[in-house]
Residue, then its C-alpha position, 0 to 999 in steps of 0.5 A: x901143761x895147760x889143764x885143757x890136755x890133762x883128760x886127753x888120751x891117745x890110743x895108737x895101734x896097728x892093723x888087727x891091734x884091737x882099736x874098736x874093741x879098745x874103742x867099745x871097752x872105753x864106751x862100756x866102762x862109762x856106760x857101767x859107770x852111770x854116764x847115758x850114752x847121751x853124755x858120750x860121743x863117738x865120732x868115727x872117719x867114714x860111714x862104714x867104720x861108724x855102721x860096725x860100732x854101732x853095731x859092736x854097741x848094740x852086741x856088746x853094750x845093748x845099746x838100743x837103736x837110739x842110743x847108737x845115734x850118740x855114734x856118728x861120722x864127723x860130718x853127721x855130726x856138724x850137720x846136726x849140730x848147725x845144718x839142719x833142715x838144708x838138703x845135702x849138694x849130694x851127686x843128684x844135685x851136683x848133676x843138676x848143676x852141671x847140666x844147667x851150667x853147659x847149657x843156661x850160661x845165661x842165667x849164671x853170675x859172671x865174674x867181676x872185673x872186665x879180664x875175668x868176663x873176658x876169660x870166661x868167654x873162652x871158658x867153654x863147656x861141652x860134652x868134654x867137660x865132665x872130667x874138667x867139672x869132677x877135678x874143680x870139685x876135688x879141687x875146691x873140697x881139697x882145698x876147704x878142707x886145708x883151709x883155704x875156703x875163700x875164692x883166692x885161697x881156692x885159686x893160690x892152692x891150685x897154683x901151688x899143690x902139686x896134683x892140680x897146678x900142671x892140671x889143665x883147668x884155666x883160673x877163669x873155669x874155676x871162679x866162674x864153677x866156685x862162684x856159681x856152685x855157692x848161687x845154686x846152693x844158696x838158692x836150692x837152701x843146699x850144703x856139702x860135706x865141707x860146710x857141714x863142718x864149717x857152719x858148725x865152727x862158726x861163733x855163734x854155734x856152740x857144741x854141747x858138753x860131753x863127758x867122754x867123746x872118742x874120735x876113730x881114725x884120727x891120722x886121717x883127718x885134714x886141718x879142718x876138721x881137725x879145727x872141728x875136733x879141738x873145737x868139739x874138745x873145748x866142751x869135753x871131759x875126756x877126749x881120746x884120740x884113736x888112730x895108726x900113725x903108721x896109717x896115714x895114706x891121705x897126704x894127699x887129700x890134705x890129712x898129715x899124720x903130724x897134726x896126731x903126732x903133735x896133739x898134746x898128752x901126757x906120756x901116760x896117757x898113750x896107750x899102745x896096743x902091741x899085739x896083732x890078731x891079724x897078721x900070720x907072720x911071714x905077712x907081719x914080718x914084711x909089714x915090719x920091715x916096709x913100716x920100721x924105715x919110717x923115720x922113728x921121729x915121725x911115729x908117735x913115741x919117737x922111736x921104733x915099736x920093737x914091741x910090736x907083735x903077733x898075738x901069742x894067745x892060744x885063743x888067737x887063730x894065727x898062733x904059730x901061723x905062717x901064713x903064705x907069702x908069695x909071689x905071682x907072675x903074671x895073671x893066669x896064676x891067679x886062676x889057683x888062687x881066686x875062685x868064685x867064692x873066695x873071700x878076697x881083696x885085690x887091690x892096686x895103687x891106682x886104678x890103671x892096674x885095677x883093671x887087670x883084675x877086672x879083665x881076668x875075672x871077667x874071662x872066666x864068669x867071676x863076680x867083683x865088687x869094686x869102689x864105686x867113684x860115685x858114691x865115695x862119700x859113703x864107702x859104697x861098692x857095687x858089683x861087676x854087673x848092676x842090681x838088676x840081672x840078679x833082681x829079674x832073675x830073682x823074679x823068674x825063679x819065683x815065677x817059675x815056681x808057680x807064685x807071682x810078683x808083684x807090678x813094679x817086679x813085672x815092669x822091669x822083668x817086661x825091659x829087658x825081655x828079648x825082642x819078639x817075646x812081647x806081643x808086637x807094639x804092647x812093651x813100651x806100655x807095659x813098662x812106661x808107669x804112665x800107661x802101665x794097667x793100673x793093677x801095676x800100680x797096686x804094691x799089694x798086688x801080685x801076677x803069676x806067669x799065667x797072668x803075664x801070659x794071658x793078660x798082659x801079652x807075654x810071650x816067652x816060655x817059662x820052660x826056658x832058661x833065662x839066658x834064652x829068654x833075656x837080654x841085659x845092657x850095659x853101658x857102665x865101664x869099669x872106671x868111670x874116670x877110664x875111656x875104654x869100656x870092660x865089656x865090647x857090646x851088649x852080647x860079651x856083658x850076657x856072656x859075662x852074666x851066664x858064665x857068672x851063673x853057671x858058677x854060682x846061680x845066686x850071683x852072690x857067693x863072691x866076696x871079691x873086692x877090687x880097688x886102689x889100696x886107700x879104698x879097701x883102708x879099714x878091711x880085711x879079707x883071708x885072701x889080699x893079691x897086690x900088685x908090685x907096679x906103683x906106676x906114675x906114683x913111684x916117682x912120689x917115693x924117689x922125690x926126696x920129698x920126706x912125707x911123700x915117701x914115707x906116705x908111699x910107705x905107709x900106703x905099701x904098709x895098708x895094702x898088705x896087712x888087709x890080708x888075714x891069712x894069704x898075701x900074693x904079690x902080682x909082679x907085672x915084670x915091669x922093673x923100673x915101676x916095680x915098688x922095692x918092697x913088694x920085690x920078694 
């Protein structure tokens, strides 16, 4: 074996195996061994994953908020190795250069040869465009991160991956976006996600030397950061590689689980972490049967993990648990099992049937959270209502215990007042920062309801409950990739928001998430609700095609083990779409 492998380790484990404590006792060993955490590098997949071990170092390790930076997500990393001092092409930016290429065509680069100005011509961008723009972009970061990062690499991998070739983008509309996107970064001094790695495997950027550097969630990683990760490896001592091929789920963003299965390492340097803590075992059971029908070649190890367990420790909570599989059918058995403050998952393969989750909590006034599509880079999620309700609501609580807020406060509270409780022609200059009174402006400052009342031209009555005194609106959908919005107007989203209240006055005791299974990848929740209907995806599983059935197979696998105590499987009686392992 060349001698660049022989201090490479694989750890592999299952959900609730232990993978990040594995991940913090390696950490912790070097750190009692003499090695600074300077010396060592942990490089985790996703924002969030990488906040909980910071976190772990600091508890266990006593890491001190300096130490933790040597803990960081992969393209953290390459920013700081080779980008620094570029702002990030971040959403901001991204809107900006959509509106200015809608409407100041004149002052992009066209194309090239003769054909291309011609079929830019019929290339039009207007208000309909928007999902024409966010498939370019999925399309061109899809396609960098396979390695295809020039102009006709983009294009051939349009014409050949399956997601985008039956896509109705013209080849024009994406060489006239690709084009003009590199201008607008180059002149705004702007990188993205992908050229945070790309700067960085450049020949002129050299990686510093680490004695131990530990990646988090290899399965998912895509071919070029995998490029990043050997490169990155050249400078290092010892280099573990953690992850569950079982996992894999991103196929379709360009990850393959083979790229882990096929990394080189010595036999006995793979560890296997055999024992869930986690999973009750009727839910074990079913993740058993839906993962062993994987093909034993395609796993690393080359054959079935017989040996791979609930945890048998009197100190683990699912000793001798069965915990509950069970069948639901149809939504309005959900009303027994969630409540508004269940500790739950309810996730689906795509968001089409999302959005009957979203509709039932709806009707009896629950809080979600679900996946903001905006924000996907960092994992964010948001509530079913925005920020502000619980803000202003905040803000009238503290008013109407006699104490004041403060001007910024008392700007958004004045917004959404209902109509009348403003002295007539007085709010738009109450709430607009350019001719507010300039004690608003004033951080330190602080007004009570007597001061709103007598000074600033309020009319409403303390006495009175919130629901009277405001009014809230809402333009955001449940989806926005989804025509249709969750709430009919203004009047049914207040509805929505008392219900809310009157169950839970802090608007926050619900830990209920909704999203498609790869966006809740990485959590856990007592409760999971996952509906059987695979819709337009089950065709991947019936295709023949190997790795799309067996990816279909692992997303199942990720789906149902998020549950730590209670799986329901929501049957939506649809039996041609029905996904044959979720059929109890």
């Amino acid at each position: 074996m060349d001698p660049f492998y022989r201090k490479r380790y694989k750890i592999v484990g299952g959900p609730g195996c232990g993978k990040t404590t594995e991940v913090i006792d390696i950490l912790g060993r070097q750190f009692k061994a003499g090695l600074q955490p300077s010396q060592m590098l942990m490089i985790g997949f996703a924002k969030a994953t990488v906040t909980t071990l910071q976190e772990r170092a600091k508890d266990k390790l006593g890491f001190t908020e300096d130490q933790v930076k040597s803990i960081k997500t992969i393209h953290k990393y390459g920013r700081d190795i080779a980008c620094q001092g570029k702002e990030v092409f971040n959403q901001k930016a991204k809107r900006e250069f959509i509106k200015k290429l809608k409407t100041d065509p004149d002052n992009w680069v066209l194309l090239d040869t003769a054909k291309d100005k011609q079929d830019d011509e019929v290339a039009v961008w207007d208000e309909t465009t928007d999902k024409k723009f966010a498939t370019i972009f999925k399309l061109v970061g899809f396609a960098r991160h396979a390695r295809n990062k020039t102009l006709e690499g983009i294009l051939n991998f349009h014409s050949d991956h399956e997601d985008f070739k039956f896509s109705r983008i013209q080849r024009s509309e994406i060489k006239y976006c690709f084009n003009n996107l590199n201008l607008f970064k180059k002149s705004n001094s702007m990188i993205d996600f992908e050229d945070m790695l790309e700067y960085a495997l450049a020949p002129n950027v050299h990686f510093p030397e680490y004695k131990v550097v530990i990646v988090d969630e290899v399965q998912d990683l895509t071919p070029l950061e995998w490029k990043f990760i050997a490169k990155l490896g050249k400078s290092t001592e010892e280099l573990y590689l953690v992850g569950d091929d079982d996992q894999g789920i991103y196929g379709w963003k360009g990850s393959k689980v083979d790229y882990f299965l096929k990394w080189p390492c010595q036999e006995q340097h793979i560890t296997f972490l055999n024992k869930t803590h986690r999973l009750p075992t009727k839910i074990y059971d079913l993740a058993q049967k839906i993962i062993n029908d994987i093909d034993p070649a395609h796993r690393i190890g080359g054959k079935k993990r017989e040996n791979y367990n609930p945890c048998s420790k009197e100190c683990c909570n699912k000793i001798n648990s069965p915990g509950v599989l069970e069948t639901l059918y149809g939504t309005e058995e959900l009303n027994d099992i969630i409540e508004f403050d269940s500790n739950a998952i309810m996730c689906a393969r795509d968001w089409i049937h999302c959005r009957q989750y979203a509709e039932h909590l709806k009707g009896r006034g629950i809080v979600w959270k679900e996946k903001d599509k905006l924000r996907e880079n960092d994992g964010a999620f948001r509530s079913s209502f925005p920020q502000k309700p619980r803000d202003i609501l905040k803000s009238w609580d503290i008013l109407k215990a006699g104490d004041g807020i403060n001007g910024k406060d008392v700007r958004t509270l004045v917004t959404n007042l209902r109509p009348g409780l403003v002295q007539r022609g007085k709010k738009s200059a109450l709430i607009n920062l350019d001719t507010c009174p300039d004690e608003f402006k004033d951080h330190e400052a602080r007004f009570t309801f007597k001061d709103l009342s007598e000074k600033y031209y309020i009319l409403a009555d303390i006495n009175k409950p919130w629901f009277d005194v405001f009014s809230f609106s809402t333009t955001r959908k449940f989806s926005k990739q989804r025509p249709n919005a969750l709430f009919d107007d203004d009047a049914d989203f207040n509805n929505y928001l008392k219900t809310c209240y009157e169950n839970d006055p802090t608007l926050n005791k619900a830990d209920i998430i909704i999203s498609t299974i790869h966006g809740i990848k990485g959590m856990e929740r007592k409760k999971v609700v996952i509906c059987n209907d695979w819709g337009y995806s089950l065709q991947n599983y019936y295709s023949g095609l190997i790795d799309k059935e067996e990816e279909e197979l692992r997303t199942c696998y990720v789906g149902v083990t998020r549950a730590q105590e209670e799986l329901y499987i929501l049957d939506t009686g649809k039996q041609k779409t029905k996904f044959p392992y979720l059929i109890l």
